[in-house]
N, C-alpha and C positions, 0 to 999 in steps of 0.2 A: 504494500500500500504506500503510497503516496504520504508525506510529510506532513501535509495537512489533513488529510485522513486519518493518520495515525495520533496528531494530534487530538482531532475530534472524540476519537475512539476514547484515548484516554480520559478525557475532560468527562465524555458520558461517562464511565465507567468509577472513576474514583470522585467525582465530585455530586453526580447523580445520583451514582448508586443504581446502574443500570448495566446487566449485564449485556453484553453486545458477542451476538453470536459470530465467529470467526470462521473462517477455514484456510486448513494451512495447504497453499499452492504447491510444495514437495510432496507431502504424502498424501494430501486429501483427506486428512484427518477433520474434524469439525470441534468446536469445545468456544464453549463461552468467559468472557474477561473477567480479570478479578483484581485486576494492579496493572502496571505499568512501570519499567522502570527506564526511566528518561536520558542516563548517563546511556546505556548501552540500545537503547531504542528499540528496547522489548514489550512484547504483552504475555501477562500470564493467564494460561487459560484453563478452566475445569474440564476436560475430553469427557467425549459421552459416555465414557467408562469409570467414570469419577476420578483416574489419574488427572493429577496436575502437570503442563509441563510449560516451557517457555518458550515464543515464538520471534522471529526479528521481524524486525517491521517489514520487511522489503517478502518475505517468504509467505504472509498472512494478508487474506481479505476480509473485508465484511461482506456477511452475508444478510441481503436487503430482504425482507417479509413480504 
């Protein structure tokens, strides 16, 4: 995703309080946000398996409802 996208993501996410569902463009995995961390330009995300894992901005999309 896009910088400003990625931005966005976050802002929903840790200041909202809104989970934003993702998918990761490598593996095709899906899992929704839960943090953000801004120095290395990750999302952390819940897999529909309940594993946590962490995504780079550039490897993850949003996925639009």
């Amino acid at each position: 995703m896009r910088e400003q996208q990625y931005q966005q993501v976050c802002y929903r996410t840790e200041q909202r309080d809104e989970a934003v569902v993702l998918k990761n463009l490598k593996t095709g995995e899906k899992g929704v946000s839960f943090g953000c961390t801004h120095a290395g330009e990750t999302v952390q995300v819940r897999l529909e398996n309940g594993e946590l894992d962490s995504w780079e901005r550039r490897e993850c999309s949003e996925i639009s409802n």
